[in-house]
mmCIF file as Biopython writes it, N, C-alpha, C and O atoms, coordinates in Angstrom:
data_model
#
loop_
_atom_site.group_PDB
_atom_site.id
_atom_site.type_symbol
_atom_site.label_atom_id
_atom_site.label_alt_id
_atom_site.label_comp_id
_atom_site.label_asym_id
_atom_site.label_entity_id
_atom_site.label_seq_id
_atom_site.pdbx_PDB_ins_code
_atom_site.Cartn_x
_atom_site.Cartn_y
_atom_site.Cartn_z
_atom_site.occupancy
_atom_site.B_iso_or_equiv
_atom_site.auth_seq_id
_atom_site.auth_asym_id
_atom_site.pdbx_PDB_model_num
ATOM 1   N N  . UNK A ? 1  ? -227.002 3.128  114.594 1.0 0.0 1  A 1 
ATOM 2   C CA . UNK A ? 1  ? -227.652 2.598  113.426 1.0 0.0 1  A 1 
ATOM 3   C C  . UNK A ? 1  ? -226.866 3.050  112.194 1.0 0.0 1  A 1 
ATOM 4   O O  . UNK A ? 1  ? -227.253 4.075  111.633 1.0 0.0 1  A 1 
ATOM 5   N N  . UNK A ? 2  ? -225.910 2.459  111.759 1.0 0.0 2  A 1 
ATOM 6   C CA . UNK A ? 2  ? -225.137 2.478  110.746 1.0 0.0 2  A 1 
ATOM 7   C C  . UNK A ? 2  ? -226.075 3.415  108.785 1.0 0.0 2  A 1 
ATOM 8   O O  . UNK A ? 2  ? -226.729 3.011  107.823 1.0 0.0 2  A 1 
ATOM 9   N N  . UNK A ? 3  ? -225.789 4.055  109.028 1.0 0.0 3  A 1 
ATOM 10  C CA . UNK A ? 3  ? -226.749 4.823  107.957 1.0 0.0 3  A 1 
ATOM 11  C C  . UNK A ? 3  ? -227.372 5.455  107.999 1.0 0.0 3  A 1 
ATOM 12  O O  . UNK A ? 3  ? -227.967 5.808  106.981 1.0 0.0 3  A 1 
ATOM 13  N N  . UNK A ? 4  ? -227.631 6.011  109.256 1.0 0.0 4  A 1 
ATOM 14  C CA . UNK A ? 4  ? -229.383 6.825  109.503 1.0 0.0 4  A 1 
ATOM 15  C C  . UNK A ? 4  ? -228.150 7.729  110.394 1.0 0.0 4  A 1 
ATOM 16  O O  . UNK A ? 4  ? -227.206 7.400  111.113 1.0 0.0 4  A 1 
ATOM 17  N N  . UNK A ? 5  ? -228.829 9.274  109.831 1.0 0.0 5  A 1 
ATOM 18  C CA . UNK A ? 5  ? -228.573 10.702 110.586 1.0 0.0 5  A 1 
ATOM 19  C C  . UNK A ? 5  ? -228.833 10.973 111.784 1.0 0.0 5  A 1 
ATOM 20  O O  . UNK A ? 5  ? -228.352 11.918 112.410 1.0 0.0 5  A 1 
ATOM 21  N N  . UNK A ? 6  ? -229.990 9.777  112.394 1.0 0.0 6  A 1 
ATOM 22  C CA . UNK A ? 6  ? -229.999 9.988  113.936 1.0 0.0 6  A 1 
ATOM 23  C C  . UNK A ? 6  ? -229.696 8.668  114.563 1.0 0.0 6  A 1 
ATOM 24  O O  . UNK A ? 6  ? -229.250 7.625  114.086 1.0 0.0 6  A 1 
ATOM 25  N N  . UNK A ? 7  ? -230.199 9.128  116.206 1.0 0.0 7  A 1 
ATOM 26  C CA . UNK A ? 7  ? -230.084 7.851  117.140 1.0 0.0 7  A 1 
ATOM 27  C C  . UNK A ? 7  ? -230.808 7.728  118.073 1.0 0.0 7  A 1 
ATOM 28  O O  . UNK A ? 7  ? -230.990 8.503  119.012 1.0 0.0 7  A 1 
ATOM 29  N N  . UNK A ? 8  ? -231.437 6.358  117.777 1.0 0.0 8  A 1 
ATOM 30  C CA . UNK A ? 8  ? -232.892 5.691  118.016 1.0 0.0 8  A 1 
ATOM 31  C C  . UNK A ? 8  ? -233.749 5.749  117.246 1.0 0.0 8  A 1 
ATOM 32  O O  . UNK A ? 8  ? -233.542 5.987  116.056 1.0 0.0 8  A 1 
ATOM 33  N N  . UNK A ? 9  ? -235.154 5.502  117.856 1.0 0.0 9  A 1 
ATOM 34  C CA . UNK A ? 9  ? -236.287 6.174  116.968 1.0 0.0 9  A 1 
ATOM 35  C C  . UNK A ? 9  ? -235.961 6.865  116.190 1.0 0.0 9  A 1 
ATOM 36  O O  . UNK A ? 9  ? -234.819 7.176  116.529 1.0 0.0 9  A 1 
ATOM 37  N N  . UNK A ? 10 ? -236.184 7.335  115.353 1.0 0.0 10 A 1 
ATOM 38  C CA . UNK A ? 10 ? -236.604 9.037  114.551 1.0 0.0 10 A 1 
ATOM 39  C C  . UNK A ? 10 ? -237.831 9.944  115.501 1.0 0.0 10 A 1 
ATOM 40  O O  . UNK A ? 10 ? -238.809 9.807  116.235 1.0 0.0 10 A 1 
ATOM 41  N N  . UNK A ? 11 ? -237.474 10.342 115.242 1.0 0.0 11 A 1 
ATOM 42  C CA . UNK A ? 11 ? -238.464 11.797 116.283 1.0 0.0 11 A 1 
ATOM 43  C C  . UNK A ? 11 ? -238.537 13.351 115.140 1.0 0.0 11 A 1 
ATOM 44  O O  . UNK A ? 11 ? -237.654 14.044 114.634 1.0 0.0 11 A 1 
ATOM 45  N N  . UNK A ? 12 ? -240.241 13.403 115.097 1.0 0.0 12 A 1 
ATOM 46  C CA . UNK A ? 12 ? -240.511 14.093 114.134 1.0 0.0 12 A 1 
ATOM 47  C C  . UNK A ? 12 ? -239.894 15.590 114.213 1.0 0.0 12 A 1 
ATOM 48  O O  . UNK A ? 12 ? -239.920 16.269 113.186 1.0 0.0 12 A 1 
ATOM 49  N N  . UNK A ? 13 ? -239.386 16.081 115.306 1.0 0.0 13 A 1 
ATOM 50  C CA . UNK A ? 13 ? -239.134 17.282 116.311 1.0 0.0 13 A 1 
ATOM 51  C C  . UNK A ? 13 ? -237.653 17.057 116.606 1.0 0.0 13 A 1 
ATOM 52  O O  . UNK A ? 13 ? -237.122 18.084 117.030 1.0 0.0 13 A 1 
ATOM 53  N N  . UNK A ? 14 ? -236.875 16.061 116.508 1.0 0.0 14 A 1 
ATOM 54  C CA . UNK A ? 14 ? -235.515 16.063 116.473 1.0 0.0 14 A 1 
ATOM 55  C C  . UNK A ? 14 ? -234.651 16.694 116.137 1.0 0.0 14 A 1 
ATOM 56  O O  . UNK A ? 14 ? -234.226 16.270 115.062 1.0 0.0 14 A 1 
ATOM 57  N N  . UNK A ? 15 ? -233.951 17.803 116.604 1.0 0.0 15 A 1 
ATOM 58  C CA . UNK A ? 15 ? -232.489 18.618 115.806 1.0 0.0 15 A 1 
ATOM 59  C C  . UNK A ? 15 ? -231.841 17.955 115.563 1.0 0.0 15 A 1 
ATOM 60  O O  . UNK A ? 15 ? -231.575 16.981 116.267 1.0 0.0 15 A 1 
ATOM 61  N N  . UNK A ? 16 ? -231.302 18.219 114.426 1.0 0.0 16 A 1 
ATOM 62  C CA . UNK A ? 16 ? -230.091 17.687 113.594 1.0 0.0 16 A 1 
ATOM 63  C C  . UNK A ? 16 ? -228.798 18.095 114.302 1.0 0.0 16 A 1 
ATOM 64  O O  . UNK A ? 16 ? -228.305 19.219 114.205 1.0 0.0 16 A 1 
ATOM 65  N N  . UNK A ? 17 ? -228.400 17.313 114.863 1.0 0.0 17 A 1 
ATOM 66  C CA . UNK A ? 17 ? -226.847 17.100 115.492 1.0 0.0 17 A 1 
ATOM 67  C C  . UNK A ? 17 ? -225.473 16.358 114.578 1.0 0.0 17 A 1 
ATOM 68  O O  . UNK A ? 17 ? -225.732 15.329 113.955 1.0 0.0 17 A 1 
ATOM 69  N N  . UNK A ? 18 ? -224.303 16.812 114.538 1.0 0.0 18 A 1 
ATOM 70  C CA . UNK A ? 18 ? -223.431 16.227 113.924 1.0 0.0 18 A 1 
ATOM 71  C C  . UNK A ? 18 ? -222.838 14.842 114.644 1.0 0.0 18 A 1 
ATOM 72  O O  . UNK A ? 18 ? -222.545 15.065 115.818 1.0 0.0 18 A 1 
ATOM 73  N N  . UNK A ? 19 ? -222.643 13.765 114.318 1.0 0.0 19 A 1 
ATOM 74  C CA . UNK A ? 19 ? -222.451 12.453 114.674 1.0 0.0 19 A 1 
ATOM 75  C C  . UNK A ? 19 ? -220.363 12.459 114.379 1.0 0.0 19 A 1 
ATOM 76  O O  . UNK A ? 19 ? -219.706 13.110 113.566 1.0 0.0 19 A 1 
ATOM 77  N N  . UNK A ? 20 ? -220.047 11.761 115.109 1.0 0.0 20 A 1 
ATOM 78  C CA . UNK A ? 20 ? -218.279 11.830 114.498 1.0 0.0 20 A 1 
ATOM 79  C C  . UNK A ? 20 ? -218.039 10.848 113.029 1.0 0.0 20 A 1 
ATOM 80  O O  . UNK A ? 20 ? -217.207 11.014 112.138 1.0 0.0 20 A 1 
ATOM 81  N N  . UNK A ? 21 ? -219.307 9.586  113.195 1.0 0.0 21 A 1 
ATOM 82  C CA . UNK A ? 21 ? -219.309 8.622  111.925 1.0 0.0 21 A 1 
ATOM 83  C C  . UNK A ? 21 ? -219.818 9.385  110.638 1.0 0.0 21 A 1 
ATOM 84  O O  . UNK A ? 21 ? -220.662 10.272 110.759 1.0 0.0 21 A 1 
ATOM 85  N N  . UNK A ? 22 ? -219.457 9.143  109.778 1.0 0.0 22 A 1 
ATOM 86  C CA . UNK A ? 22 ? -220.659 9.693  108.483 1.0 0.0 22 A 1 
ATOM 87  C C  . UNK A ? 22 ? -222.066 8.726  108.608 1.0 0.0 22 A 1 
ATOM 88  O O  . UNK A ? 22 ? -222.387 7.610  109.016 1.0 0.0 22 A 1 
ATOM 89  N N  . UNK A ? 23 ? -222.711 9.993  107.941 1.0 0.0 23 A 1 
ATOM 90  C CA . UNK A ? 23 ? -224.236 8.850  108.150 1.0 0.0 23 A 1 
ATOM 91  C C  . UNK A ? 23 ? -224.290 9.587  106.451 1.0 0.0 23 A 1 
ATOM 92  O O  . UNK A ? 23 ? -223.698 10.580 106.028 1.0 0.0 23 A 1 
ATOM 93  N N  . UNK A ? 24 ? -225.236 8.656  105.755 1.0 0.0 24 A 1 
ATOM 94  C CA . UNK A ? 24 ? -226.018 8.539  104.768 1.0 0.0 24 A 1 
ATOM 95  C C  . UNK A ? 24 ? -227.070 9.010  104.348 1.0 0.0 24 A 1 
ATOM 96  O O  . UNK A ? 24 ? -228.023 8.421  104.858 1.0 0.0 24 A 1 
ATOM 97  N N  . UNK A ? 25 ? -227.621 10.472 103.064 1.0 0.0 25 A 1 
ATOM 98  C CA . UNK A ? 25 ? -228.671 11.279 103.196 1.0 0.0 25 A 1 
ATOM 99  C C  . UNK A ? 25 ? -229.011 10.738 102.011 1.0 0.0 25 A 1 
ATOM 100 O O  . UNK A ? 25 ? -228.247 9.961  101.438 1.0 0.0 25 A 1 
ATOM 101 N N  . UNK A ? 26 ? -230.269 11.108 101.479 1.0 0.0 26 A 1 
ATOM 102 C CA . UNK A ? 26 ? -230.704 11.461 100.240 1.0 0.0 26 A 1 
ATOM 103 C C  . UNK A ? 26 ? -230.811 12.820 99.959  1.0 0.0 26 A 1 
ATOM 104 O O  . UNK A ? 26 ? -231.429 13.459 100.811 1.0 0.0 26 A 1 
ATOM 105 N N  . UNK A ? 27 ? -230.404 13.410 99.055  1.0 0.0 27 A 1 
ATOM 106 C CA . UNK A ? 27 ? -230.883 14.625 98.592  1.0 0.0 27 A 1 
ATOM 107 C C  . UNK A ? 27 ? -231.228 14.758 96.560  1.0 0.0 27 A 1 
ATOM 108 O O  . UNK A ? 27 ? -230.579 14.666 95.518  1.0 0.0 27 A 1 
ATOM 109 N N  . UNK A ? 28 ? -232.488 14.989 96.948  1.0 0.0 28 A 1 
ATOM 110 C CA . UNK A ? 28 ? -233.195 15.209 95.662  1.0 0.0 28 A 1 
ATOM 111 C C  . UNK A ? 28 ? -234.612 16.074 95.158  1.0 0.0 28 A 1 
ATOM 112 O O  . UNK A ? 28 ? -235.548 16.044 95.957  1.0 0.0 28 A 1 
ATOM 113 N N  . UNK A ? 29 ? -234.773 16.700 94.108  1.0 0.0 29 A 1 
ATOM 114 C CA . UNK A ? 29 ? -235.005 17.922 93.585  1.0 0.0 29 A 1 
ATOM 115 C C  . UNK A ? 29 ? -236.301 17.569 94.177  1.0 0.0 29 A 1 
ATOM 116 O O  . UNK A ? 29 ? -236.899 16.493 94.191  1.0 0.0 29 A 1 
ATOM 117 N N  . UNK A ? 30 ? -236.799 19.484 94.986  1.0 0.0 30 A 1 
ATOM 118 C CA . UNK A ? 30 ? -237.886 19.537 96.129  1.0 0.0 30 A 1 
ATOM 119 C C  . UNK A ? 30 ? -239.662 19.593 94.537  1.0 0.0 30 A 1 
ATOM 120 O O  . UNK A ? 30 ? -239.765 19.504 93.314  1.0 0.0 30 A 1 
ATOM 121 N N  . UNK A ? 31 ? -240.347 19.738 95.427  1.0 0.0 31 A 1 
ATOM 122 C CA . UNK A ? 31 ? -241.475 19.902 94.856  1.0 0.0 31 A 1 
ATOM 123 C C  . UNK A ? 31 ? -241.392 20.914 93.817  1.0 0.0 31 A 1 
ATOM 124 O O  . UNK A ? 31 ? -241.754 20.677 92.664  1.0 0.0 31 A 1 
ATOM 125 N N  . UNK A ? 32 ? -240.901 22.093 94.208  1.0 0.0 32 A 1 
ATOM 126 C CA . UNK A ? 32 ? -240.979 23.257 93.690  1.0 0.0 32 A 1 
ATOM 127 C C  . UNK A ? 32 ? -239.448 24.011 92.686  1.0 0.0 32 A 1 
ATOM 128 O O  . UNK A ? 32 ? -238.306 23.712 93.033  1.0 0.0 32 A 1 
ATOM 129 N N  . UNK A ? 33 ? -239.675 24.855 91.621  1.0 0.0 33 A 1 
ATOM 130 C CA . UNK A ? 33 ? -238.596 24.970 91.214  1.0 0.0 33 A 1 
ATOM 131 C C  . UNK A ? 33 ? -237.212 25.708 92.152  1.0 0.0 33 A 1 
ATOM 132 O O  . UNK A ? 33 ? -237.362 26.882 92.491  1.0 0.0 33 A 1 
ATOM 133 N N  . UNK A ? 34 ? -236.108 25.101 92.481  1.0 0.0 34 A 1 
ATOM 134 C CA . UNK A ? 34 ? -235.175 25.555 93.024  1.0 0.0 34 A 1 
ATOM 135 C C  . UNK A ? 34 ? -234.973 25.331 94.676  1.0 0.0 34 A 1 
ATOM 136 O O  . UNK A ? 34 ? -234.558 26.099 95.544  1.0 0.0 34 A 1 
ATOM 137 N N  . UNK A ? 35 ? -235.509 23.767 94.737  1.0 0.0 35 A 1 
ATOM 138 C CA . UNK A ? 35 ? -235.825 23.668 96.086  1.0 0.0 35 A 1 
ATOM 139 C C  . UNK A ? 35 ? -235.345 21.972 95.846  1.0 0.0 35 A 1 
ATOM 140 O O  . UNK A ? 35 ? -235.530 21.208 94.899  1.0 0.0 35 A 1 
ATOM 141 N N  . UNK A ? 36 ? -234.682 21.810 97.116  1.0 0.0 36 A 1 
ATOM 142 C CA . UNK A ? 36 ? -234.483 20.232 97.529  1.0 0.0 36 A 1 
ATOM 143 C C  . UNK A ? 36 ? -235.187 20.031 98.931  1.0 0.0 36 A 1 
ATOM 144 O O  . UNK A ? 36 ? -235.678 20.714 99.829  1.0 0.0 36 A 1 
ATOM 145 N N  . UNK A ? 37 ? -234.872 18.214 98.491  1.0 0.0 37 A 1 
ATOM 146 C CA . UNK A ? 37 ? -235.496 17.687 99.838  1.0 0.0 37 A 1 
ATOM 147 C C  . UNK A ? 37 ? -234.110 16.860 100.575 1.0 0.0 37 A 1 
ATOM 148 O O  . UNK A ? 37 ? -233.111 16.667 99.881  1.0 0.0 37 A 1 
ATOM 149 N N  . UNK A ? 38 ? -234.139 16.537 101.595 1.0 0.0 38 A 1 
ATOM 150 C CA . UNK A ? 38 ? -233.054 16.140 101.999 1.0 0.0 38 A 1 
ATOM 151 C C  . UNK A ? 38 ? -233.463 14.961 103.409 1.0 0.0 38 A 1 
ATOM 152 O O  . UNK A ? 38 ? -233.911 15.494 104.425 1.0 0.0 38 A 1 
ATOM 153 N N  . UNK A ? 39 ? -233.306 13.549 103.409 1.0 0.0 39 A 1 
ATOM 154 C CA . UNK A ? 39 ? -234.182 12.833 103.781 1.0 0.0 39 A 1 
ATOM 155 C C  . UNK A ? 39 ? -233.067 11.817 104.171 1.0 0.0 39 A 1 
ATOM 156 O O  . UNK A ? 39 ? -231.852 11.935 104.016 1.0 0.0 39 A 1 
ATOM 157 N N  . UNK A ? 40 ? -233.660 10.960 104.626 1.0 0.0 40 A 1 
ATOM 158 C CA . UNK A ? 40 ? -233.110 9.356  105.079 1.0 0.0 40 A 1 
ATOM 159 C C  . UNK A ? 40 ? -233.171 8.627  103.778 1.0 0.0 40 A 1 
ATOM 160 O O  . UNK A ? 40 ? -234.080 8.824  102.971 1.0 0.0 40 A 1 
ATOM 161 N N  . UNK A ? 41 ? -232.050 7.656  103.551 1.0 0.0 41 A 1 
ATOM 162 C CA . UNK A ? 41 ? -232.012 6.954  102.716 1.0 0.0 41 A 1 
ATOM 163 C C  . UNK A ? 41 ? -233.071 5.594  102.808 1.0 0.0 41 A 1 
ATOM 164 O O  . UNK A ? 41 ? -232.784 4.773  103.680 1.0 0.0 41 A 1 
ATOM 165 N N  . UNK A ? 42 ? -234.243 5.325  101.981 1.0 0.0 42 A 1 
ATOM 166 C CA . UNK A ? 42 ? -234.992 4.615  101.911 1.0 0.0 42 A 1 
ATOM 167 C C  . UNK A ? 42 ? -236.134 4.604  103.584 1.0 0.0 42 A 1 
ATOM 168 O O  . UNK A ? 42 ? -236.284 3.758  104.465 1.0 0.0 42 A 1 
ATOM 169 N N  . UNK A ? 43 ? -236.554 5.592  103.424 1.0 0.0 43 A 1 
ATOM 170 C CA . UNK A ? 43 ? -237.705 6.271  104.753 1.0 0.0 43 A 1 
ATOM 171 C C  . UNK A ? 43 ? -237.819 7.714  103.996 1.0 0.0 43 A 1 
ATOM 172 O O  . UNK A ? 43 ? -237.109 8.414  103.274 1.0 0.0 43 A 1 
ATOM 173 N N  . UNK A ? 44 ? -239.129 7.755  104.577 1.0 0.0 44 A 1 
ATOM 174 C CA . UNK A ? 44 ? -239.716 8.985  104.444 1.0 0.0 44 A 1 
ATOM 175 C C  . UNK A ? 44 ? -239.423 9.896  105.133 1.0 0.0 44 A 1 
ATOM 176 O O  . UNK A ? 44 ? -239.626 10.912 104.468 1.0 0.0 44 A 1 
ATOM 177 N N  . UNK A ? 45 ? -239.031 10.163 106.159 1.0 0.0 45 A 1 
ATOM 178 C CA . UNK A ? 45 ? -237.802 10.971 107.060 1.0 0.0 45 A 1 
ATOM 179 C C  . UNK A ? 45 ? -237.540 11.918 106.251 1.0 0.0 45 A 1 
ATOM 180 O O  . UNK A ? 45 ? -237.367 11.477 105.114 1.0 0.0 45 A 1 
ATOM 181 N N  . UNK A ? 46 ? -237.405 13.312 106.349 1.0 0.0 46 A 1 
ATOM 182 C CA . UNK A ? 46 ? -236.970 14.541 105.887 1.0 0.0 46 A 1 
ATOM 183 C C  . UNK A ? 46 ? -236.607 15.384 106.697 1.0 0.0 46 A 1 
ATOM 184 O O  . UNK A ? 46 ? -237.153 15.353 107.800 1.0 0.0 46 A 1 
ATOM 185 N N  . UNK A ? 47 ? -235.655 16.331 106.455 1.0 0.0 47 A 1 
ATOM 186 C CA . UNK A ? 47 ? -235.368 17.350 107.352 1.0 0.0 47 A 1 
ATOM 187 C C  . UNK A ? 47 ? -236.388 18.587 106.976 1.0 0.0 47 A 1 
ATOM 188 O O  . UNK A ? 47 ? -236.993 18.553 105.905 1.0 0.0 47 A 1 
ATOM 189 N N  . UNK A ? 48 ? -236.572 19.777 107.977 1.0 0.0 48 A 1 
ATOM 190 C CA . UNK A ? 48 ? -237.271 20.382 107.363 1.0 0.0 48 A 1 
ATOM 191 C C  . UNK A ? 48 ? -237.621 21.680 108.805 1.0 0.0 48 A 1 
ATOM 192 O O  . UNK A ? 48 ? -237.319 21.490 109.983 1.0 0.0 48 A 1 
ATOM 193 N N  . UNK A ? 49 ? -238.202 22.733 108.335 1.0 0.0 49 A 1 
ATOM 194 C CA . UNK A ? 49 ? -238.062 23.716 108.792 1.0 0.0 49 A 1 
ATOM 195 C C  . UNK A ? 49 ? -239.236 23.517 110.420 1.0 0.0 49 A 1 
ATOM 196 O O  . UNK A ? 49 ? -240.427 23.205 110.404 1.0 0.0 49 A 1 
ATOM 197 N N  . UNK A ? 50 ? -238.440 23.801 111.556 1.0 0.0 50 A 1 
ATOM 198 C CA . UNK A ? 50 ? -239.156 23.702 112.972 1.0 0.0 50 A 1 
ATOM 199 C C  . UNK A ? 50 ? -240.534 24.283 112.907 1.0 0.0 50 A 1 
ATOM 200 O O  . UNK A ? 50 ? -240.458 25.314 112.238 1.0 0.0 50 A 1 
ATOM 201 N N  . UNK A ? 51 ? -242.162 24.001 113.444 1.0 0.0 51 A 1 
ATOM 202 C CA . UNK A ? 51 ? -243.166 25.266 112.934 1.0 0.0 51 A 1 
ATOM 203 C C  . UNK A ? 51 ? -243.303 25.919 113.512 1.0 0.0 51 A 1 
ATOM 204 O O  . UNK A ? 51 ? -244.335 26.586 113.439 1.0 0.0 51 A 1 
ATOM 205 N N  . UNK A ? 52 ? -242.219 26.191 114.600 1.0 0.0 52 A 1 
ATOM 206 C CA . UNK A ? 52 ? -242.548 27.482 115.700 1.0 0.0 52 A 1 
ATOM 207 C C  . UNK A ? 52 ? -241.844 28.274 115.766 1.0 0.0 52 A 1 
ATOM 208 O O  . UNK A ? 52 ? -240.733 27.990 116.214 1.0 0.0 52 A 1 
ATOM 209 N N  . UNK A ? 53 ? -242.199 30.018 115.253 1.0 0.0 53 A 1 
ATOM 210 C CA . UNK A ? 53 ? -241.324 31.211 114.750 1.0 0.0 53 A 1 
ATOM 211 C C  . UNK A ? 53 ? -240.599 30.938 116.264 1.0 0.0 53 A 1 
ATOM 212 O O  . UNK A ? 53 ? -241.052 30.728 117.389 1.0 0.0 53 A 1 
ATOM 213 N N  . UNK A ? 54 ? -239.167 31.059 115.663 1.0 0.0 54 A 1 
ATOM 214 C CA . UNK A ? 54 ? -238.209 31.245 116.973 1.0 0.0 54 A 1 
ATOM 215 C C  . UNK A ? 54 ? -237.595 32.867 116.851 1.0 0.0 54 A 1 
ATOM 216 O O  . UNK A ? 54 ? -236.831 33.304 117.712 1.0 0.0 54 A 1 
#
Protein backbone atom coordinates (compact mmCIF):
# COMPACT_ATOMS: atom_id res chain seq x y z
CA UNK A 1 0.00 0.00 0.00
CA UNK A 2 1.99 2.78 -1.36
CA UNK A 3 1.97 5.39 1.64
CA UNK A 4 0.95 3.66 4.69
CA UNK A 5 3.82 2.43 7.36
CA UNK A 6 2.26 -0.93 7.38
CA UNK A 7 0.99 -4.04 5.48
CA UNK A 8 -2.54 -4.92 5.24
CA UNK A 9 -5.07 -4.03 7.62
CA UNK A 10 -3.72 -1.76 10.29
CA UNK A 11 -3.68 -3.68 13.51
CA UNK A 12 -4.08 -1.72 16.69
CA UNK A 13 -1.12 -3.98 18.40
CA UNK A 14 1.17 -3.95 15.34
CA UNK A 15 5.11 -3.29 15.77
CA UNK A 16 6.54 -0.95 13.78
CA UNK A 17 8.89 -2.69 11.35
CA UNK A 18 11.20 -0.96 8.80
CA UNK A 19 9.88 -1.50 5.09
CA UNK A 20 12.96 -1.13 2.23
CA UNK A 21 10.28 1.54 0.33
CA UNK A 22 9.75 4.88 2.17
CA UNK A 23 6.33 5.11 3.52
CA UNK A 24 4.66 8.43 4.47
CA UNK A 25 4.02 9.78 8.32
CA UNK A 26 2.43 12.64 9.79
CA UNK A 27 4.07 14.14 12.60
CA UNK A 28 2.48 16.95 14.56
CA UNK A 29 2.52 18.83 17.93
CA UNK A 30 1.07 16.11 20.74
CA UNK A 31 -1.69 17.23 23.15
CA UNK A 32 0.62 18.26 25.69
CA UNK A 33 3.54 20.74 25.90
CA UNK A 34 6.70 19.04 24.34
CA UNK A 35 5.11 16.04 22.98
CA UNK A 36 4.28 14.81 19.31
CA UNK A 37 2.01 12.58 17.65
CA UNK A 38 3.16 10.59 14.87
CA UNK A 39 0.37 8.92 12.68
CA UNK A 40 -0.71 7.82 9.14
CA UNK A 41 -1.18 10.33 6.68
CA UNK A 42 -4.97 11.12 6.49
CA UNK A 43 -6.25 8.11 9.22
CA UNK A 44 -6.37 8.22 12.60
CA UNK A 45 -3.65 5.59 13.00
CA UNK A 46 -0.95 6.63 15.54
CA UNK A 47 1.97 5.10 16.86
CA UNK A 48 2.12 4.88 20.43
CA UNK A 49 3.36 3.27 23.53
CA UNK A 50 2.48 -0.94 23.89
CA UNK A 51 0.06 -1.13 27.45
CA UNK A 52 1.84 -3.96 28.76
CA UNK A 53 4.96 -3.14 31.19
CA UNK A 54 7.55 -5.24 29.33
Amino acid sequence: MPGRGYDGDPDRFEPVRPFPEPREWRIEQGPNPGTIIIGLVNDELTLGLHPALI
